[in-house]
C-alpha positions as CSV (number, residue, x, y, z in Angstrom):
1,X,0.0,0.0,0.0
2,X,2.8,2.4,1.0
3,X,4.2,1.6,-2.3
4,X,1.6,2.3,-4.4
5,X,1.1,5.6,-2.6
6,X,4.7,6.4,-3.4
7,X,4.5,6.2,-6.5
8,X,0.7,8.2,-7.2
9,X,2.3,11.9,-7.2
10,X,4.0,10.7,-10.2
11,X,1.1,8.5,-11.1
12,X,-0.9,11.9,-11.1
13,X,2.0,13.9,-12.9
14,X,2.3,12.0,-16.3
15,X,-1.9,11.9,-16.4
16,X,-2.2,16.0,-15.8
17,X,0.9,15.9,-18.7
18,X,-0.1,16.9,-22.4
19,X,-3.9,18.3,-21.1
20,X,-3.5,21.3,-23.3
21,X,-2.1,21.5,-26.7
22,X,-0.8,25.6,-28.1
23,X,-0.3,24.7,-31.6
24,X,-2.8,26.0,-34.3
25,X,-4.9,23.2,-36.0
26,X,-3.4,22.1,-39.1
27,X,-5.5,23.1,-42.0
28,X,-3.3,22.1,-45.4
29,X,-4.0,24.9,-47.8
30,X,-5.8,25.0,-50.5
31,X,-3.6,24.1,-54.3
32,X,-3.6,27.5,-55.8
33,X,-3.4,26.1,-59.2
34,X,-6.2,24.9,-61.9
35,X,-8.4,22.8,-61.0
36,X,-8.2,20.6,-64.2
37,X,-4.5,20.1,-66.5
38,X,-4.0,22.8,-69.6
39,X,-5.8,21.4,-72.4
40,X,-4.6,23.2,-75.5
41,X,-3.0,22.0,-79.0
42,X,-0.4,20.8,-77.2
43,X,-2.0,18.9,-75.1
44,X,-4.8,17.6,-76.6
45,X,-2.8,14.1,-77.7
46,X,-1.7,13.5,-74.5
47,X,-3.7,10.4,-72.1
48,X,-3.2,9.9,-68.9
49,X,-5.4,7.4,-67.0
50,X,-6.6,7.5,-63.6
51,X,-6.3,4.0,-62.4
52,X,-3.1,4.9,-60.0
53,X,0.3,5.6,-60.5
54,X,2.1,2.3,-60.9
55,X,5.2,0.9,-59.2
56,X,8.3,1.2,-61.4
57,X,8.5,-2.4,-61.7
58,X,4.9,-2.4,-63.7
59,X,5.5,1.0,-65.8
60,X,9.2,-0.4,-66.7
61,X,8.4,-3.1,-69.6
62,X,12.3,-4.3,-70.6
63,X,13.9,-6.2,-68.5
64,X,16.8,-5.0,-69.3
65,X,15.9,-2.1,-67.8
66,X,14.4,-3.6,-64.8
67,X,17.4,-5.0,-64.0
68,X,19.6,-2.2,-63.9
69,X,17.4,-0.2,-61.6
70,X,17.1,-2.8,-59.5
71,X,21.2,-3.1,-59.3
72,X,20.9,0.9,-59.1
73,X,18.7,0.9,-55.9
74,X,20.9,-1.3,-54.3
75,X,24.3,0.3,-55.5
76,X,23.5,4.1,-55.8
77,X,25.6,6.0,-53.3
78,X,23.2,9.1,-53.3
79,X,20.7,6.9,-52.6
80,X,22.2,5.3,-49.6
81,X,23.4,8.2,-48.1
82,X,19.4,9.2,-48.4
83,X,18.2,5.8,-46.3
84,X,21.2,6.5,-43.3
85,X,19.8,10.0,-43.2
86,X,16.4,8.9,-42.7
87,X,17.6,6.4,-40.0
88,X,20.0,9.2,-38.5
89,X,16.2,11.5,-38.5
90,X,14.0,8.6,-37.3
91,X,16.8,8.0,-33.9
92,X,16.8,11.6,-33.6
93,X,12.9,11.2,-33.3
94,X,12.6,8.7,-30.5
95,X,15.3,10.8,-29.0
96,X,12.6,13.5,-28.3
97,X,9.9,11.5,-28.2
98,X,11.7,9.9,-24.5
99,X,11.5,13.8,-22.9
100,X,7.6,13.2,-23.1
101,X,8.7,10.3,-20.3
102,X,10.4,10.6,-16.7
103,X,13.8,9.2,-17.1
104,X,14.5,6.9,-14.1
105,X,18.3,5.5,-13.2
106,X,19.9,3.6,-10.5
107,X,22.6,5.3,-8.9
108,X,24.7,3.9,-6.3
109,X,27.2,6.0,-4.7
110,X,29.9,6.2,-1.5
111,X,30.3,9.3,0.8
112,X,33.2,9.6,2.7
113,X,34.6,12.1,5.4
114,X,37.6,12.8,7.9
115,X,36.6,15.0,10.7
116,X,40.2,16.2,12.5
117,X,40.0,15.4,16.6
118,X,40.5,19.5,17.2
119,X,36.8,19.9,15.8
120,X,35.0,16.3,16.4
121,X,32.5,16.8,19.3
122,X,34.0,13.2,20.4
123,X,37.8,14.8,20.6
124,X,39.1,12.1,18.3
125,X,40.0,11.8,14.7
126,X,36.4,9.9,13.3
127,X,35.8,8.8,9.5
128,X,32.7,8.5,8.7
129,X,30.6,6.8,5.4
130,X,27.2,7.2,3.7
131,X,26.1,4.7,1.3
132,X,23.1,4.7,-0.5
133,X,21.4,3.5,-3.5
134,X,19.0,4.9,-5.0
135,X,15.9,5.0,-8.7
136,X,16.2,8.6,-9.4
137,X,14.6,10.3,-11.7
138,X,16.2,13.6,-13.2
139,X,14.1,16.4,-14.1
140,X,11.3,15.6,-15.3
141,X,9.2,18.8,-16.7
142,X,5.3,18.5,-17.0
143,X,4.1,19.1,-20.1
144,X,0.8,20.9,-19.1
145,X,0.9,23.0,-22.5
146,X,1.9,21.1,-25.0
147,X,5.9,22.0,-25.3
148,X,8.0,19.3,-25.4
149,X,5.0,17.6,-27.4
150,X,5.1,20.3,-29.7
151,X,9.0,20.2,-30.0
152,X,9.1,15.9,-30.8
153,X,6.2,17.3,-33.3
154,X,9.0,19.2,-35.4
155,X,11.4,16.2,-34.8
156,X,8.8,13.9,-36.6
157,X,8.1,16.5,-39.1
158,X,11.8,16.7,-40.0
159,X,11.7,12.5,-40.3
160,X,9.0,13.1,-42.9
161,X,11.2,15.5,-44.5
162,X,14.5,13.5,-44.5
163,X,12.0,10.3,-45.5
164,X,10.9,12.6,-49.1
165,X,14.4,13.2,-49.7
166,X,15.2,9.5,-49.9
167,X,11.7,9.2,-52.2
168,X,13.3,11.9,-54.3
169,X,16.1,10.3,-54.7
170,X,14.7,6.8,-55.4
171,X,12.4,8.8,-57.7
172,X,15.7,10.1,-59.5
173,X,17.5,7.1,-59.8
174,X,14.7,5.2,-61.2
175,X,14.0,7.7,-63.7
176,X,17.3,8.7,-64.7
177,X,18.5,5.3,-65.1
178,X,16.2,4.4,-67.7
179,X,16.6,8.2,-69.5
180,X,20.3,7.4,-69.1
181,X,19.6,4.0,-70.9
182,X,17.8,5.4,-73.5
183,X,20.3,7.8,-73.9
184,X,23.3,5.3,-74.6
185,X,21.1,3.8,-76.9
186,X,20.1,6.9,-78.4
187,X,23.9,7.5,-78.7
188,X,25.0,4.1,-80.3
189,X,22.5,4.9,-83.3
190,X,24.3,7.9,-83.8
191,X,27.5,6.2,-83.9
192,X,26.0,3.4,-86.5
193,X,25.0,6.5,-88.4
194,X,28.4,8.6,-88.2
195,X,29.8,5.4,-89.1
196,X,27.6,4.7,-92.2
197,X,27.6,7.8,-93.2
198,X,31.8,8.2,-93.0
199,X,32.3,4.6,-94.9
200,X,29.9,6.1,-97.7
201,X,32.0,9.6,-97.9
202,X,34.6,7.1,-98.1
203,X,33.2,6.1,-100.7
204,X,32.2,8.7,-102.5
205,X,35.6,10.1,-102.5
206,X,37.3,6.9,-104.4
207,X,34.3,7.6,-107.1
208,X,36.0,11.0,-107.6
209,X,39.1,10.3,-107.6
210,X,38.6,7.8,-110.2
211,X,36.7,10.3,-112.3
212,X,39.0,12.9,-111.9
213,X,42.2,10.8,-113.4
214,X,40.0,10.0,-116.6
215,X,39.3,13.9,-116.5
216,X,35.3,13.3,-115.6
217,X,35.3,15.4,-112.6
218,X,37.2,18.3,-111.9
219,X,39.8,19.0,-108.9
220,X,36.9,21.3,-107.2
221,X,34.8,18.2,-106.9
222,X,38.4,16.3,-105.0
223,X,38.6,19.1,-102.7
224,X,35.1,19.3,-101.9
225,X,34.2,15.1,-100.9
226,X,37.4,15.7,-99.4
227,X,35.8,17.9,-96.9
228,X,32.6,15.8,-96.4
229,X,35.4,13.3,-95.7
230,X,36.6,14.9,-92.7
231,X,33.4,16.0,-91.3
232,X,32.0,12.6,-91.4
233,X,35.4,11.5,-89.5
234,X,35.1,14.5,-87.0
235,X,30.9,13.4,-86.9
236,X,32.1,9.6,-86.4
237,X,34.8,10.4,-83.6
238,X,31.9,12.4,-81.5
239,X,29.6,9.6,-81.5
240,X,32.4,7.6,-80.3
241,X,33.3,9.4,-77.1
242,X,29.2,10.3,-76.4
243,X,29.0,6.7,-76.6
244,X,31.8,6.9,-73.6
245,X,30.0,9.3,-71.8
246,X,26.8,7.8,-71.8
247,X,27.8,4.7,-70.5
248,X,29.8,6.5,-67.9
249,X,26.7,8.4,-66.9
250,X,24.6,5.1,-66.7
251,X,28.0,3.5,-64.4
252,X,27.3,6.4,-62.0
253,X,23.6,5.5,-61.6
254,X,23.6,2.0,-61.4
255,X,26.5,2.4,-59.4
256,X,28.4,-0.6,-60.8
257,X,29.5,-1.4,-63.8
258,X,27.0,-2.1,-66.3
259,X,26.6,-5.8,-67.3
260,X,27.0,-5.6,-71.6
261,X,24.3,-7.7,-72.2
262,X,22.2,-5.3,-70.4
263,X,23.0,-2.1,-72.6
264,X,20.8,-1.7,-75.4
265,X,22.4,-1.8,-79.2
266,X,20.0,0.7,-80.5
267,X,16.8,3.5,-79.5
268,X,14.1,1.1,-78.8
269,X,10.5,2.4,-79.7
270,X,9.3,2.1,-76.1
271,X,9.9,0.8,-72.5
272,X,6.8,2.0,-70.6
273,X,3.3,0.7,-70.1
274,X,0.6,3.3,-70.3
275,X,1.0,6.1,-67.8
276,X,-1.7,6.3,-65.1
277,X,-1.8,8.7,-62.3
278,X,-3.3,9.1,-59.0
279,X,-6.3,10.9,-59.5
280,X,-8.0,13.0,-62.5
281,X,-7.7,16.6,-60.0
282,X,-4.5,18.2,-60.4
283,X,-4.0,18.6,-56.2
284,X,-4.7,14.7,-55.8
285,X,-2.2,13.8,-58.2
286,X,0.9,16.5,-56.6
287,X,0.3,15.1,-53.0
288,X,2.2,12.2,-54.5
289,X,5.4,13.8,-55.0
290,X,8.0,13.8,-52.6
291,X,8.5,17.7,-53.1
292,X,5.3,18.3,-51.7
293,X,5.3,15.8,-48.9
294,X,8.8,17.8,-47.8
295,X,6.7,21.0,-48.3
296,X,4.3,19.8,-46.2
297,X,6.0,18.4,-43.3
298,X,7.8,21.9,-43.0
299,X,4.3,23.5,-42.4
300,X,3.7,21.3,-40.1
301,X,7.0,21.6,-38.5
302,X,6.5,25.3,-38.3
303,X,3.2,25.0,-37.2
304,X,4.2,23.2,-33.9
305,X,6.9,25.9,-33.9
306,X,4.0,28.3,-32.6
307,X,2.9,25.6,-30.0
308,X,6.4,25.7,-28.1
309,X,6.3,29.6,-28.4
310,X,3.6,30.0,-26.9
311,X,4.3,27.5,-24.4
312,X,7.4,29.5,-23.2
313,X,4.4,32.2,-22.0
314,X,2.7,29.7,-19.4
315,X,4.6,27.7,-16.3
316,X,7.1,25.0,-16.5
317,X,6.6,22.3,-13.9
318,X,9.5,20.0,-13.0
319,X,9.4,17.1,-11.2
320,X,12.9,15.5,-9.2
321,X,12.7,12.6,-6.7
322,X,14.5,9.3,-5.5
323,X,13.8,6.4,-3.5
324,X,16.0,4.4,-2.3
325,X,18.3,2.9,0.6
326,X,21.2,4.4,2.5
327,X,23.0,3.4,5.3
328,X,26.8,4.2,7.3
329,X,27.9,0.8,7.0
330,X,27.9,-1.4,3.5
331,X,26.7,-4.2,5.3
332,X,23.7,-3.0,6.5
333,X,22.4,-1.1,3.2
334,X,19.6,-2.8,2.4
335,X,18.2,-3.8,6.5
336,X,15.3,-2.5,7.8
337,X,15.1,1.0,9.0
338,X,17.4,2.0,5.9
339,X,14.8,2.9,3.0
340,X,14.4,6.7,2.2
341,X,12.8,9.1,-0.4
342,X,13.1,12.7,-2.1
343,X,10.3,14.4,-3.6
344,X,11.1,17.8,-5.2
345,X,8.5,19.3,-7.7
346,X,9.3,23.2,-8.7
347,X,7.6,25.3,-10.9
348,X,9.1,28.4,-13.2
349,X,7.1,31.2,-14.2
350,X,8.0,33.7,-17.0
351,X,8.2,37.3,-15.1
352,X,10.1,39.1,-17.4
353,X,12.5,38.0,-20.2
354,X,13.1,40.9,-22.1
355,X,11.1,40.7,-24.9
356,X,12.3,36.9,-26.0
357,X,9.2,35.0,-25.4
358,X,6.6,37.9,-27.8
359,X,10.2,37.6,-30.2
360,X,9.7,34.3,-30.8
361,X,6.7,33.8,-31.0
362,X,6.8,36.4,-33.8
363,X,9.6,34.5,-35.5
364,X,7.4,31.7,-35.5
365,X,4.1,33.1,-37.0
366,X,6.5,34.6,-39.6
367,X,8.2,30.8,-39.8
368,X,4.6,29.4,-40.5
369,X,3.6,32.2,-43.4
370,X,7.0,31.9,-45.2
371,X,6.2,28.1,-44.6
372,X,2.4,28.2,-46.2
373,X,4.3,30.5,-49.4
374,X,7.0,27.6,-50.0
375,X,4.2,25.2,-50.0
376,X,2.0,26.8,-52.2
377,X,5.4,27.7,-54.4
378,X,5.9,24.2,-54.9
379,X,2.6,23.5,-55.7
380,X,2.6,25.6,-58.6
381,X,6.1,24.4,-60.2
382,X,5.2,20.9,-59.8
383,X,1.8,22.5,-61.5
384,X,4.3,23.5,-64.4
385,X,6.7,20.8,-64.4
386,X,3.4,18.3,-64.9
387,X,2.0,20.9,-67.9
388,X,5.2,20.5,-69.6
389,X,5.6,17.6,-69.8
390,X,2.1,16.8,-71.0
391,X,3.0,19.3,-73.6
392,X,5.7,17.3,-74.5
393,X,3.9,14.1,-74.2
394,X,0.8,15.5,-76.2
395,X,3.4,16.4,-79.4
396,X,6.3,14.2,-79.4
397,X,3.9,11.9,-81.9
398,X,3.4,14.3,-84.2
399,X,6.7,15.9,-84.1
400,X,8.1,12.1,-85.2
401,X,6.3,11.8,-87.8
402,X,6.9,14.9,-89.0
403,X,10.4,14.2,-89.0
404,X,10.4,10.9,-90.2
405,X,9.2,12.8,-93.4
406,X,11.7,15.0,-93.4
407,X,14.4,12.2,-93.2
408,X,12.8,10.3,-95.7
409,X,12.2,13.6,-98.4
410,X,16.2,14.3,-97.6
411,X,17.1,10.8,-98.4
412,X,15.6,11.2,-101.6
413,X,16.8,14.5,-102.5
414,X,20.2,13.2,-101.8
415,X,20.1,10.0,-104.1
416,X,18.3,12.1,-106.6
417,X,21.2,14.6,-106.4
418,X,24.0,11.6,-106.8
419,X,22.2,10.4,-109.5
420,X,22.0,13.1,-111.3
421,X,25.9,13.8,-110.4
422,X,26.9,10.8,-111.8
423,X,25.0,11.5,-115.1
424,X,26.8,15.1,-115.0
425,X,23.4,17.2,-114.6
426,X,24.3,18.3,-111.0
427,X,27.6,19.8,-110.0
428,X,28.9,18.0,-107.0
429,X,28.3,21.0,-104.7
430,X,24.8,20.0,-104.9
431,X,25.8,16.5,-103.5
432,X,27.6,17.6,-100.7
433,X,24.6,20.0,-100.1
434,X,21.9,17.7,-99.8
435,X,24.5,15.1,-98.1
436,X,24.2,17.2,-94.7
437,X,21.1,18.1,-95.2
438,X,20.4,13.7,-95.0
439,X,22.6,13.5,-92.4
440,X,21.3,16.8,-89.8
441,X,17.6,15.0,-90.8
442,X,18.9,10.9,-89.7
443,X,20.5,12.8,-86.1
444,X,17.5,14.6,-86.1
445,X,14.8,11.5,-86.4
446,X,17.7,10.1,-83.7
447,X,17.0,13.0,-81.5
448,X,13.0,12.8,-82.1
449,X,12.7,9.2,-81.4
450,X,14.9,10.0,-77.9
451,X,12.5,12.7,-76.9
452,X,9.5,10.0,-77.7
453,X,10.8,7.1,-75.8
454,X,11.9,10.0,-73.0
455,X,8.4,11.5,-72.5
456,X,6.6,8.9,-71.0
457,X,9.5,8.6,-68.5
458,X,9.5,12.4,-67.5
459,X,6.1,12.3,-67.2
460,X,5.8,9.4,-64.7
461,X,8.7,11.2,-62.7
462,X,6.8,14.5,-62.2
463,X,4.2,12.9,-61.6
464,X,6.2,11.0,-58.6
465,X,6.5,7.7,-59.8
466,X,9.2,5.4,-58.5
467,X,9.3,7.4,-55.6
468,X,7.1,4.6,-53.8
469,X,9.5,3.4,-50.6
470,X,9.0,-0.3,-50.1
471,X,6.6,-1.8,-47.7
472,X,8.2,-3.3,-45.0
473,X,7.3,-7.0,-45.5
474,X,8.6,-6.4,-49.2
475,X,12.2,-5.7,-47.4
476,X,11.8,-8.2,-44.6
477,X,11.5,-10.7,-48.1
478,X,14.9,-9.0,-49.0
């Protein structure tokens, strides 16, 4: 019985704790964008369903492509340095979150003293000892008004925060890995082409040179295939090293090196299923970005901020007490008639602090507003970053075709114009001319077939995909 009355002060202390709660209620803001995507010419071709964005795993169709992002999440060094900074956020949160709870230790400790004979009430020399031990619990503060919930509030709010940034740069890895993919391939067609196009100069100028010693083409004609020459060399030898550099960039993702059977040979046509997205209404679909969720937690952060100010304006209530046994000799520590206990509540009440407390608590409300602006600021660019890319989505059809008909129109104008060369109705001049004109139109339909394949990839990542963490069974199976 004496026990549990020992123990109902503190009993009473942790129920009275957290009765009232400063902060503002959270109210997200409204999206101050449109409530429906642009529709316009440009984005009149582009469809998006709304059946839910999909994991990477189901939008991503080649496997070859599947497996380097797999290798890339598990290799990326960005992306690790993300995940330990969430788990450095989440320890720092269950740091805070043990103030809301007394914090209790066993302490055992010796006291010893030497009183001189010339002041001992006895006349002799004595030394004396005190030993005790002792559950004490430190200073525990009441939180009557919400402070130190407030403050493991912003804690968890920066977790949410440091958790987005390892979506974002999940989301970035994904995505770029398969643009970087693309890319190489991309960048090996424009080799096969710089190649082609330098064996046919090649060529050309032994056709030349052969007409020119039996006086049927003149030395202008040498001089100019000997420049298409060297611009198809100088075209072949930058395919080469962007070759290089795109399987350098696509190393650095995956962070390993990239198996060759993996890397694609040429610009497939597509590796995406059909883009679907969260919701229909612009707002629903943003809340799925990591940008946002960031955005978000930092309002929320800053909204607790104006809890704990105004907490600082109300008394703080700390609680310090032991119980425990103590006792001159060792021996007899723990025998009866040696148990004790310390009770020692105090309470701290704001008189004056020269203008701090009203100082912060303006900072705060100031804090919050710049908050709600970078909120709704991010809103609107993901807003615009979505638009574009439907844009691009919407057109990168018709801007194929439309140069696959220019590639295929330059193609014939260039045969036409060696034809007629070689019956001696064109001047070579007008060879070389609509040479590069072929060749700017096959790096162009390169270029346009890139953008294609591209689109649907930017458009899943602004959209958030692939910036879905795993579920925790799903790593447990890891």
């Amino acid at each position: 019985m004496r026990k549990a009355l020992c123990l109902l002060p503190l009993a009473a202390a942790m129920m009275l704790a957290g009765c009232v709660n400063l902060a503002p209620d959270y109210e997200r803001p409204e999206a101050p964008i449109a409530a429906a995507w642009p529709q316009d010419e440009a984005t009149k071709n582009a469809h998006v369903l709304a059946e839910g964005l999909a994991e990477w795993a189901d939008f991503f169709t080649d496997e070859r492509v599947k497996k380097l992002i797999a290798m890339g999440l598990e290799n990326n060094r960005d992306l690790r340095a993300a995940m330990h900074n969430v788990e450095s956020a989440r320890a720092l949160y269950r740091v805070s979150r043990g103030q809301l709870l007394p914090s209790v230790a066993a302490v055992a400790s010796e006291s010893a003293q030497r009183t001189p004979r010339r002041v001992s009430a006895s006349g002799r020399t004595v030394v004396s000892h005190v030993y005790s031990a002792n559950a004490a619990m430190a200073s525990y503060e009441l939180d009557l008004f919400g402070r130190i919930r407030n403050l493991n509030e912003q804690a968890l709010q920066q977790y949410f925060v440091t958790e987005a940034a390892q979506r974002t740069a999940q989301m970035t890895v994904v995505t770029e890995i398969a643009q970087a993919w693309l890319a190489l391939g991309a960048s090996k067609q424009q080799l096969k082409l710089a190649e082609e196009t330098y064996r046919s100069q090649l060529e050309s100028k032994n056709l030349i040179e052969r007409s020119y010693q039996v006086g049927a083409a003149s030395l202008m004609d040498v001089e100019q295939v000997l420049t298409t020459v060297a611009s198809a060399k100088v075209a072949q030898t930058g395919a080469l090293r962007a070759v290089s550099q795109s399987r350098n960039a696509l190393t650095l993702l995956v962070g390993a090196a990239v198996p060759p059977e993996l890397e694609p040979e040429t610009l497939p046509d597509g590796i995406t299923a059909r883009l679907s997205a969260a919701s229909s209404v612009p707002s629903e679909v943003l809340l799925a970005r990591p940008d946002i969720a960031a955005a978000e937690a930092r309002l929320k952060s800053a909204n607790a901020n104006i809890g704990a100010a105004r907490a600082n304006f109300f008394p703080r209530i700390a609680l310090t007490g032991s119980l425990g046994y103590s006792s001159p000799e060792f021996k007899d520590l723990f025998a009866a008639g040696t148990r004790g206990w310390s009770w020692a509540p105090s309470i701290s009440l704001p008189i004056f602090t020269g203008g701090q407390n009203v100082a912060n608590l303006e900072a705060a409300h100031a804090s919050q507003k710049a908050a709600v602006a970078n909120y709704e600021g991010a809103i609107q660019k993901a807003f615009r970053e979505v638009a574009d890319a439907l844009a691009v989505e919407g057109t990168a059809s018709d801007e194929l075709k439309a140069v696959e008909e220019l590639a295929a129109a330059t193609k014939s104008s260039y045969d036409l114009s060696m034809e007629r060369y070689k019956s001696g109705a064109d001047s070579f001049l007008d060879v070389l001319v609509s040479q590069r004109a072929d060749f700017a139109a096959q790096q162009s339909l390169i270029n346009a077939r890139l953008n294609r394949a591209a689109s649907a990839v930017t458009l899943y990542k602004v959209m958030g995909g692939g910036s879905q963490l795993p579920r925790p069974e799903e790593e447990k199976s890891k």
